[in-house]
FISE-620485 format. One record per residue: residue in three letters; x, y, z of N, C-alpha, C in turn; residue number from 1; chain. Coordinates in pm, whole numbers. Atoms other than C-alpha are relative to their C-alpha. Layout:
// residues N
res, nx, ny, nz, cax, cay, caz, cx, cy, cz, n, chain
ALA, X, Y, Z, X, Y, Z, X, Y, Z, NUM, A $
...
***
This chain:
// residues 138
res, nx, ny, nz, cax, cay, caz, cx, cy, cz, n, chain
UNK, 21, -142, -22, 3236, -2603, -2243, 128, 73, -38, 1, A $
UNK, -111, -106, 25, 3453, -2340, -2384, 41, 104, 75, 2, A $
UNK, -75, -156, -123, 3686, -2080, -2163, -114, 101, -22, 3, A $
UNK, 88, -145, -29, 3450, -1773, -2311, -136, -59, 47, 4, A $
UNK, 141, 17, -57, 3139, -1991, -2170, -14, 8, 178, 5, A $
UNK, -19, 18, -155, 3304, -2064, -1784, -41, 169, 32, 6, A $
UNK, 47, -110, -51, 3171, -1810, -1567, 120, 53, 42, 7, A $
UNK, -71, -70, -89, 3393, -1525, -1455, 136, -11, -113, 8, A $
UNK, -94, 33, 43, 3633, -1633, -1728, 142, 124, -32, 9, A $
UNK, -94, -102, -7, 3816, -1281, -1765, 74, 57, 92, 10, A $
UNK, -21, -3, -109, 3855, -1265, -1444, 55, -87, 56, 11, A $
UNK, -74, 107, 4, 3998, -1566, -1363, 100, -6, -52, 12, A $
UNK, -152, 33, 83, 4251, -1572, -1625, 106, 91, 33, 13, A $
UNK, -91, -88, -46, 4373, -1234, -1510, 81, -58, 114, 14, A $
UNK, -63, 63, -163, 4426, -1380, -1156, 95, -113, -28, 15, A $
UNK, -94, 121, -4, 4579, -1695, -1274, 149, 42, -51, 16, A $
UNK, -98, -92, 108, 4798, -1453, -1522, 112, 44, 106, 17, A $
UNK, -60, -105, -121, 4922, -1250, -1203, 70, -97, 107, 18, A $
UNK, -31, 132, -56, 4961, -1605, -1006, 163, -36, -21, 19, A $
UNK, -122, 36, 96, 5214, -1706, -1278, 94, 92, 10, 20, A $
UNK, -79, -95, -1, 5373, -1405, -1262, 109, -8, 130, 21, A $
UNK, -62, -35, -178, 5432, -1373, -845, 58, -151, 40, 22, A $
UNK, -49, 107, -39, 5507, -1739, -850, 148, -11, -94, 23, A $
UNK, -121, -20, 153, 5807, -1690, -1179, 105, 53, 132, 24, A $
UNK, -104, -78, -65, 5968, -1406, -940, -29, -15, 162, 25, A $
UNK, -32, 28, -163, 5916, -1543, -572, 61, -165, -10, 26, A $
UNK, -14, 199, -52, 5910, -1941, -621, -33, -22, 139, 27, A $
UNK, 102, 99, -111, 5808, -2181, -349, 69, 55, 105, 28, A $
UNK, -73, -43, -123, 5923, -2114, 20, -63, 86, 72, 29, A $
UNK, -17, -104, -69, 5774, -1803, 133, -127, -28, 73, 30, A $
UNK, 105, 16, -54, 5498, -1774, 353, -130, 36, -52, 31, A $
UNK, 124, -77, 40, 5140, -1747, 256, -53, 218, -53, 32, A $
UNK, 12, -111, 12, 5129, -1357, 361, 46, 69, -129, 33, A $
UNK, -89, -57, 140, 5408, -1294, 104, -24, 4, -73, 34, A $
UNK, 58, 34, 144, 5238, -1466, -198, -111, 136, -14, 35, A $
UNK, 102, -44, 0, 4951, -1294, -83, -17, 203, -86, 36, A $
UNK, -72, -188, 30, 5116, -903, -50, -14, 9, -156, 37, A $
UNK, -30, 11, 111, 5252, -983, -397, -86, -19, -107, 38, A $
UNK, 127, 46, 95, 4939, -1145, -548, -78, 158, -10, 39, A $
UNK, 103, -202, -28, 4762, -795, -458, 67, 128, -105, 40, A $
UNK, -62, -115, 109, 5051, -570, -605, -25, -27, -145, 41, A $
UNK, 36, 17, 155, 5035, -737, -934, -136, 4, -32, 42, A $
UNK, 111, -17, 42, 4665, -750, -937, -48, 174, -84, 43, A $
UNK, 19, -119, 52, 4641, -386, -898, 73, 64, -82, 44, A $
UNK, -92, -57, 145, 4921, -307, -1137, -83, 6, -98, 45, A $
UNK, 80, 40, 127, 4683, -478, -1368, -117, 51, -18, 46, A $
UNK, 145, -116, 53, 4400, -233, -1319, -81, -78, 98, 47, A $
UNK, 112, 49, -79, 4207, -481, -1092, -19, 23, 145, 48, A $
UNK, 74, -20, -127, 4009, -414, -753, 7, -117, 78, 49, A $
UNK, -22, 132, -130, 4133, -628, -435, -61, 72, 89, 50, A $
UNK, -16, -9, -182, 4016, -675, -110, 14, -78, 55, 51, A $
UNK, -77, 166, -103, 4160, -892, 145, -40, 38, 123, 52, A $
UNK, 40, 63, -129, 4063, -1003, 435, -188, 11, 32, 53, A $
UNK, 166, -52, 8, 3668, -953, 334, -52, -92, 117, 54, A $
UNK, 105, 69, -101, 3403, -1070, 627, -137, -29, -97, 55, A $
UNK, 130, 36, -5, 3133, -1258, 514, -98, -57, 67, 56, A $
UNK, 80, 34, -75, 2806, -1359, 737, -36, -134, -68, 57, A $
UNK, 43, 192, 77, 2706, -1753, 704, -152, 66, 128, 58, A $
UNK, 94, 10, -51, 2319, -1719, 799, -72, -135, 0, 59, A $
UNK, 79, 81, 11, 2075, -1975, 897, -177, 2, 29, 60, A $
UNK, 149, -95, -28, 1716, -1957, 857, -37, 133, -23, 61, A $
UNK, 65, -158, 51, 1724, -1612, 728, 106, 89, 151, 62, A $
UNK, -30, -102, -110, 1927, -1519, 1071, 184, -24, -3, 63, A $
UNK, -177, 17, -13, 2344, -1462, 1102, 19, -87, 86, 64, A $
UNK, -17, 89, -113, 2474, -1701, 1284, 169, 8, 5, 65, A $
UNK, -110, -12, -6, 2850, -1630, 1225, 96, 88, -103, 66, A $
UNK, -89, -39, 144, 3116, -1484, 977, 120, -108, -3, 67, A $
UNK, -142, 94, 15, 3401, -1618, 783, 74, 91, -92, 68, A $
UNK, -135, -101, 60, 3749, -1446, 645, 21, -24, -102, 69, A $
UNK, -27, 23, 163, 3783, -1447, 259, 155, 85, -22, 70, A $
UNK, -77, -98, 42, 4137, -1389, 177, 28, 76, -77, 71, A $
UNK, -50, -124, 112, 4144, -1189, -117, -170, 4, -77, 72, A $
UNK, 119, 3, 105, 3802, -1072, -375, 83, 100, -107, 73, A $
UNK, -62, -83, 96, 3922, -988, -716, -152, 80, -22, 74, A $
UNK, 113, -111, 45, 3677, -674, -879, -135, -104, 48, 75, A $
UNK, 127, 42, -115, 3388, -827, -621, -18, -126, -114, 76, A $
UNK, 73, 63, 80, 3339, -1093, -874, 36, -191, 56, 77, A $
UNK, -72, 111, -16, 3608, -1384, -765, 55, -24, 129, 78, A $
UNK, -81, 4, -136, 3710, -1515, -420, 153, -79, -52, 79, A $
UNK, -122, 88, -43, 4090, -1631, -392, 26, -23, 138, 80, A $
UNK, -27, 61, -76, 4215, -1871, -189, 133, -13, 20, 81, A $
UNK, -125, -9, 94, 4601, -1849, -160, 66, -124, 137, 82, A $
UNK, -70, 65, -28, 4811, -2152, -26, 130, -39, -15, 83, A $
UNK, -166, -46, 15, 5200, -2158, 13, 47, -145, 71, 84, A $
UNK, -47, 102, -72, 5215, -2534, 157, 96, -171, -88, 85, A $
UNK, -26, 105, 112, 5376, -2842, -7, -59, -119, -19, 86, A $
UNK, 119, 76, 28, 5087, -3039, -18, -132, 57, 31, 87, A $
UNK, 110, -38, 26, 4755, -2854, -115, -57, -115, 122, 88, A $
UNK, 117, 117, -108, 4505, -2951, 265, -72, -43, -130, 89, A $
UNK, 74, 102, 63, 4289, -3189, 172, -176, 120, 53, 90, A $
UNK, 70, -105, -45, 4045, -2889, 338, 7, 100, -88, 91, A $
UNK, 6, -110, 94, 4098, -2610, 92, -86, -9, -101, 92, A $
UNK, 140, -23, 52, 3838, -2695, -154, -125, 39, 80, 93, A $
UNK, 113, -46, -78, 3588, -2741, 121, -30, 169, 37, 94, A $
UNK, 39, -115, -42, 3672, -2409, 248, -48, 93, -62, 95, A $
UNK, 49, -45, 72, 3675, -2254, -22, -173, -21, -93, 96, A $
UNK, 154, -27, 52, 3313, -2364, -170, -101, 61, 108, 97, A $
UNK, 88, -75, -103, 3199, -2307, 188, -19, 162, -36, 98, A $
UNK, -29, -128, 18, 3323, -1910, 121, -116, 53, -97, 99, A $
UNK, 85, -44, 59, 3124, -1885, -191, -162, -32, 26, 100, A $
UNK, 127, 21, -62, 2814, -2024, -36, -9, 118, 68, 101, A $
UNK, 5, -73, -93, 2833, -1793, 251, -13, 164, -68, 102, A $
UNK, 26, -139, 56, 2864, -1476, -16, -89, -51, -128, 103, A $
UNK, 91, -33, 159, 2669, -1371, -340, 128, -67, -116, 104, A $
UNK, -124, -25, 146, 3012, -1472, -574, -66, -154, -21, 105, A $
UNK, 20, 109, -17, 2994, -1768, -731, 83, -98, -71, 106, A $
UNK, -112, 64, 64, 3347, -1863, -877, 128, 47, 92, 107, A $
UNK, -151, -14, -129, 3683, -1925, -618, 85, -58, -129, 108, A $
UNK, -143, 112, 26, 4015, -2046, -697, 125, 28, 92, 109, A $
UNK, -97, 13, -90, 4264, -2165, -485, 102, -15, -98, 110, A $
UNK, -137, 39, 93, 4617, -2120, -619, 85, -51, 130, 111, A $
UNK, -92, 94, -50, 4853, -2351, -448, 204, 71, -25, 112, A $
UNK, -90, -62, -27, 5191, -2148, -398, 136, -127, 5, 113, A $
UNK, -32, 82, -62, 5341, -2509, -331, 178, -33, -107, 114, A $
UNK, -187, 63, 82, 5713, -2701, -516, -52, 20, -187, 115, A $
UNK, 47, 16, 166, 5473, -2669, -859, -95, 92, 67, 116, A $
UNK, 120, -106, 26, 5244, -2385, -886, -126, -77, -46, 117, A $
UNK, 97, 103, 67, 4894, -2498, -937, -120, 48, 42, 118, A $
UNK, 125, -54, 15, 4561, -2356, -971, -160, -69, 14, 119, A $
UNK, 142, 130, 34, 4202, -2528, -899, -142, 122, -8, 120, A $
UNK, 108, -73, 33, 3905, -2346, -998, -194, -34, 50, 121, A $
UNK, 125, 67, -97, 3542, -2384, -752, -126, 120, -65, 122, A $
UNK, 93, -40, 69, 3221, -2300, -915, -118, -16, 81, 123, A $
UNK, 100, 23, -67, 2908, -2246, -706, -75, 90, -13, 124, A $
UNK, 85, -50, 104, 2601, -2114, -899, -117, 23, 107, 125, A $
UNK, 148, 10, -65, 2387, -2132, -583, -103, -12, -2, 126, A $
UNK, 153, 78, 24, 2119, -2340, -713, 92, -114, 88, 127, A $
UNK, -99, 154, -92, 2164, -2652, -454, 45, -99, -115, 128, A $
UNK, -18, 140, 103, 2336, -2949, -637, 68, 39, -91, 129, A $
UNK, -129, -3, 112, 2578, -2768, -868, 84, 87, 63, 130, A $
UNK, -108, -32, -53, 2908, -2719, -771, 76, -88, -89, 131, A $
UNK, -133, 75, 63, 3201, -2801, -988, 88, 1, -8, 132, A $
UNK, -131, -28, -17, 3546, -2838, -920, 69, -48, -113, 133, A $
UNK, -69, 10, 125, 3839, -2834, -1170, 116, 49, 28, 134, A $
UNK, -153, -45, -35, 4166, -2778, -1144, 92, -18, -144, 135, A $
UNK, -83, -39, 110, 4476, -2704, -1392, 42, -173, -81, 136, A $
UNK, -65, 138, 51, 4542, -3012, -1649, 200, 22, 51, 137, A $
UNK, -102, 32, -46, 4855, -3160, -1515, 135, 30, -181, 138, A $
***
């Protein structure tokens, strides 16, 4: 599959673009929030639509049964996930595909803030049974 076929692909690249950027002029160390602040300013520098801290409802049976905290939605299209630890949880994919289940989107990526910058990309098309994870060639 080719970049202009992945879903969301303009969107994505911006974010990863802006990633690269806030990770160049902070580097590793700072706390999540910080990346986060920063991830936001450069987004919107770049013309794009954030919101952070979005609520989404996880229903069952057609009925709510809870919400969950999405930290960042680029132009409503992309959830980010932002991690500042020095070993990517072994939980952050999960959470993240959970997230896009729980909303209408149906492309995350967790960027990893960590001693190496590092990007993984979660695809969930909400037909059951496809979900595909991918992350940055090493």
């Amino acid at each position: 599959m080719s970049e202009d076929q992945l879903l969301e692909h303009k969107t994505t690249a911006a974010i990863i673009g802006a990633f690269y950027e806030v990770y160049s002029k902070l580097g590793y160390g700072f706390l999540e929030h910080v990346y986060s602040l920063a991830l936001e300013r450069e987004l919107v520098e770049r013309g794009h639509a954030v919101s952070r801290e979005v609520i989404v409802t996880v229903s069952y049976k057609g009925k709510p049964l809870t919400t969950q905290r999405l930290d960042m939605v680029v132009d409503n299209k992309v959830v980010v996930e932002n991690k500042s630890t020095s070993v990517l949880p072994a939980f952050a994919r999960r959470q993240t595909l959970n997230y896009l289940r729980a909303s209408t989107l149906e492309v995350g990526l967790i960027l990893h803030f960590g001693p190496t910058a590092k990007f993984y990309r979660i695809v969930q098309t909400h037909r059951p049974g496809t979900i595909t994870l991918t992350r940055e060639p090493d």
